[in-house]
N, C-alpha and C positions, 0 to 999 in steps of 0.2 A: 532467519528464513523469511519473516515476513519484511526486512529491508531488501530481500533478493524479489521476493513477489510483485512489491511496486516500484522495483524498479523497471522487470521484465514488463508488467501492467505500463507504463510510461514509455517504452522503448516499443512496444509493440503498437501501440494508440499512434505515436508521432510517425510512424513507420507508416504506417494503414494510410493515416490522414496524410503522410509525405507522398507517397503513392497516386492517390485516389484526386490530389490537387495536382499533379504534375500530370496524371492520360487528363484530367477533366480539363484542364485549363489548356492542351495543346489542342484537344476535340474541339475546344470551345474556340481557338484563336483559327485552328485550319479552318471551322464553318461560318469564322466570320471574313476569310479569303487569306489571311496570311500565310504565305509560302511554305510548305514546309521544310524540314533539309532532306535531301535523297534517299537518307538512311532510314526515315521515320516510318510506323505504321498507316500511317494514312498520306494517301497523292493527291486528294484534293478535296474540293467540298462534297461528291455526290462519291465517293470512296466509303464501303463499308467497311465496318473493325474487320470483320472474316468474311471471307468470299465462300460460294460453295466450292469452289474446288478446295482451297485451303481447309473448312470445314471435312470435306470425307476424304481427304488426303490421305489418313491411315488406317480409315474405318477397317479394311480388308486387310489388313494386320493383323496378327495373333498376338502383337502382345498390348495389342494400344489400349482394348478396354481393360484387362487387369490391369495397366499401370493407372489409367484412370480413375478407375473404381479404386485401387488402393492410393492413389495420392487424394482424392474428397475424403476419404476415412479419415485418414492422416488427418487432416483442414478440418474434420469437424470435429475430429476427438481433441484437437488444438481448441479449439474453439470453445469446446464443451470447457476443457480446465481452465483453460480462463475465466470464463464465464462464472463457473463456480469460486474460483480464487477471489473473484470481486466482488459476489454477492454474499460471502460466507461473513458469517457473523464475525466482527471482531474484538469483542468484548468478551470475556471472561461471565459464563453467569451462573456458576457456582464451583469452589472450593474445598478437596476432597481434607477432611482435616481429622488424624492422626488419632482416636482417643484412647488406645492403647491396651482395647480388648480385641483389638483385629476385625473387628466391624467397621469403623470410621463411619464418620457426621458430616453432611453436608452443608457447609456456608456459603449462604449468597453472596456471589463474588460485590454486589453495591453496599453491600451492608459492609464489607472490608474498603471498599475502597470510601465510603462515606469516612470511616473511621480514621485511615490512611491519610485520606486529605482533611479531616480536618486535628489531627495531630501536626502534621506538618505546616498546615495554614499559623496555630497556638507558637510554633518554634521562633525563638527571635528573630526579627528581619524580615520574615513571610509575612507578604500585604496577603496573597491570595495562593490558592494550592488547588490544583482537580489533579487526580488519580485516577487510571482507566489499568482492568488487568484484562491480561491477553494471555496466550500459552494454552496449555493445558490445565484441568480439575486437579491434576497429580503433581503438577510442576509448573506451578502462575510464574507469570511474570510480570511487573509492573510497570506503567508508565507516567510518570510525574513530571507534572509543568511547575514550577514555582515561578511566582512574581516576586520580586526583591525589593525591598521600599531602596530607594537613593541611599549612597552612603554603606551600603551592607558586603562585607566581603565575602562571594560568591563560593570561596573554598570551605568558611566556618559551615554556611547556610546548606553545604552539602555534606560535611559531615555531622552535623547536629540532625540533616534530615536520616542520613545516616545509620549512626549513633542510638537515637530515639527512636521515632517513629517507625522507618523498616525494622529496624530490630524488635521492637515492642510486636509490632505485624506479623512477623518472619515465627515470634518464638508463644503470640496468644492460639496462632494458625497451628502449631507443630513442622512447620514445615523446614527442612536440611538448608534450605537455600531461597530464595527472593530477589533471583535480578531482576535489577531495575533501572531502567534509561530516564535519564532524567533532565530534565531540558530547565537553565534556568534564563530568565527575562528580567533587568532591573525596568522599576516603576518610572515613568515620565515623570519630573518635576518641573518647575518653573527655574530658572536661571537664578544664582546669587549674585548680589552684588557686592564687589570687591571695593573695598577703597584704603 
């Protein structure tokens, strides 16, 4: 879901900004005298975007201000979820954890994910490790960066983080499940030399 969100968030931005530079930039070349082609909204430099005839062209229409009034709703209730898609917290920051009297206990989601990364940092081959969880209180899910020192085969270093770590996480938490996407990066080193 939240790969579907930034992408909508990035396709909608570049879209706004592909927009908003294509009228700005043709405004900007008709008022500095360049031609326009016949088909364009504006004929020349003292041409306004809407003319008043254009402007109350359907005012005396019965259906032009409901469509109006219903397509700004539309634009701002858009507007509004986006808005909030982008400013919502994305971080996990606490952990609804299982103790088996039908109450359950709250864990701060940093105190798991401190533990998380540095379990996985300890695993062999990991120079460095951060951990962020995201999801739900009821159903986290994890995200992990591993750095790789040189030389480390990137298949071990996922299942050992695997293996270990989520699992140790997955089963101190109580929790059925712990996906987790996990990005790995080998460490820069300096060149060997062969002879």
């Amino acid at each position: 879901m939240r790969a579907v969100l930034r992408l909508v968030n990035r396709v909608l931005i570049g879209l706004v900004g592909l927009v908003l530079l294509v009228i700005g930039g043709s405004v900007l070349a008709v008022g500095l005298g360049l031609d326009p082609p016949s088909w364009w909204i504006h004929d020349s430099r003292n041409d306004v975007l809407l003319s008043d005839a254009e402007r109350t062209r359907w005012r005396d229409e019965g259906w032009w201000w409901p469509t109006v009034i219903a397509v700004l709703a539309v634009l701002v209730l858009l507007a509004l979820w986006w808005l909030t898609s982008v400013l919502r917290r994305r971080r996990l920051t606490e952990v609804l954890v299982d103790t088996g009297d039908g109450e359950g206990a709250l864990l701060r989601g940093r105190a798991l994910e401190g533990v998380l990364a540095s379990e996985a940092a300890g695993l062999e081959g990991v120079q460095r490790a951060q951990v962020h969880l995201t999801g739900r209180r009821g159903a986290p899910e994890a995200r992990a960066r591993l750095l790789l020192q040189p030389h480390v085969d990137p298949g071990t270093a996922l299942n050992d983080l695997t293996a270990q770590a989520l699992a140790h996480a997955r089963n101190s938490a109580g929790l059925a499940a712990l996906p987790t996407e996990v990005r790995l990066r080998g460490a820069k080193h300096r060149a060997e030399r062969v002879t």
